[in-house]
C-alpha angles and dihedrals in degrees: 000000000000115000130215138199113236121201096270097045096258110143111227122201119220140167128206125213130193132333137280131071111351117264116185113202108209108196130220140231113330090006131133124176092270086067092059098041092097082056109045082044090062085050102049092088099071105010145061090231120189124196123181145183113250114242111270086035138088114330095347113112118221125228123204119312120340125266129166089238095064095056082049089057091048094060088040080062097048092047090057091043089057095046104289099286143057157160119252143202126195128196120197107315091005090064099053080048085055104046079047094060101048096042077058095059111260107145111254123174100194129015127203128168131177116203106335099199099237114149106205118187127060092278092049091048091054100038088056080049094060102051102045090060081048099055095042090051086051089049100041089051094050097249107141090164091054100050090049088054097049088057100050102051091049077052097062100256115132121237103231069069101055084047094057085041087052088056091037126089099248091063089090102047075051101058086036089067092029095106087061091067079080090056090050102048086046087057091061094047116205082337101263122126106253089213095164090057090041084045078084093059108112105171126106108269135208109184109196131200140175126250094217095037118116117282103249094050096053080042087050093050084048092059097037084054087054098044085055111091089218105019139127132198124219125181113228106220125228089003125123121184094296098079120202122224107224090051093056096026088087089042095065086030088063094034099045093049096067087073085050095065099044093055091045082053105051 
């Protein structure tokens, strides 16, 4: 993997696939590089795709305590290390990075984002509450394993599941990246949309859900695609959370290329 500075001195691994217009692929919650390689595989053809650990995961390096801006310094190295501009798509947490850093100016052609986990509504909003409190007392107490499971049953998966992935050889991949899960709950703030900072994002966007998602968070992409001044939303049939590649992999296809002919046009 290359490797980039970002502003703070934090090295930032990163890999590049295939040629065309450049796509950078911004992972979610528990995700390194290696989670969105079937993806950016798919996308090679007919892309320059980028995908990149997190800092504070893989091969990245952490500077310092965490603060959204500096994830949003790290794409914004990524983005100069690739030409100065890209597309970009976000999955879960990585794409509320992703609408953040481009509310907070960093040139994006093109913007798409599947399922950012906001929680709009009083419930939401306590419900996001209460597991926040929750995360930080895990992690405070050490407890890595704990942390991991509380995500992943918020997350829908049962826990007759998390008991088989505790026994199984990823769980430990899993604990090494749990103290992100910080990272990524500070990304989405107290869950609501905050549609007066996004009203700044300029780029083009495509805001994705699945079919078969829970109703609030196909509820929640509907309300993130009106509080963007040049979104649309698009259900995803048949998908949940765990989005497959080859389903989305035409989506961003269709929607990228339009960059590429406009800069074939100009």
């Amino acid at each position: 993997m290359d490797k980039t500075l970002s502003r703070d001195g934090t090295w930032i691994a990163y890999r590049r696939r295939g040629e065309g217009p450049p796509v950078i692929l911004v992972g979610g919650a528990l995700s390194t590089a290696a989670t969105e390689a079937p993806l950016a595989r798919l996308l090679a053809p007919r892309f320059d795709v980028v995908t990149y650990d997190r800092r504070g995961r893989g091969s990245s390096g952490e500077s310092g305590p965490y603060a959204v801006e500096r994830e949003i310094e790290d794409l914004a190295a990524l983005v100069t290390a690739v030409g100065g501009r890209a597309s970009v798509f976000g999955v879960g947490a990585g794409g509320a990075l992703a609408l953040e850093a481009q509310a907070a100016g960093l040139p994006l052609d093109l913007l798409a984002v599947y399922q950012p986990p906001y929680t709009p509504g009083a419930a939401g909003l306590q419900f996001k509450a209460c597991c926040t409190a929750r995360l930080h007392r895990l992690l405070s107490a050490g407890d890595r394993g704990g942390a991991v499971e509380l995500f992943l049953s918020v997350t829908g998966v049962p826990a007759d599941m998390i008991a088989r992935m505790r026994r199984a050889p990823l769980w430990p991949g899993l604990v090494s990246l749990a103290h992100t899960l910080a990272y990524d709950d500070a990304l989405l703030g107290d869950g609501s949309i905050p549609a007066e900072r996004f009203a700044s994002v300029t780029a083009r966007t495509l805001v994705v859900c699945g079919g078969f998602s829970a109703t609030p968070a196909r509820l929640a992409t509907r309300a993130l695609a009106e509080a963007l001044p040049r979104a649309r939303h698009r259900t995803l049939t048949g998908q949940t959370r765990d989005l497959a590649p080859q389903v989305m992999a035409p989506v961003l296809a269709e929607f990228f290329s339009r960059d590429m002919y406009a800069r074939q046009a100009s």
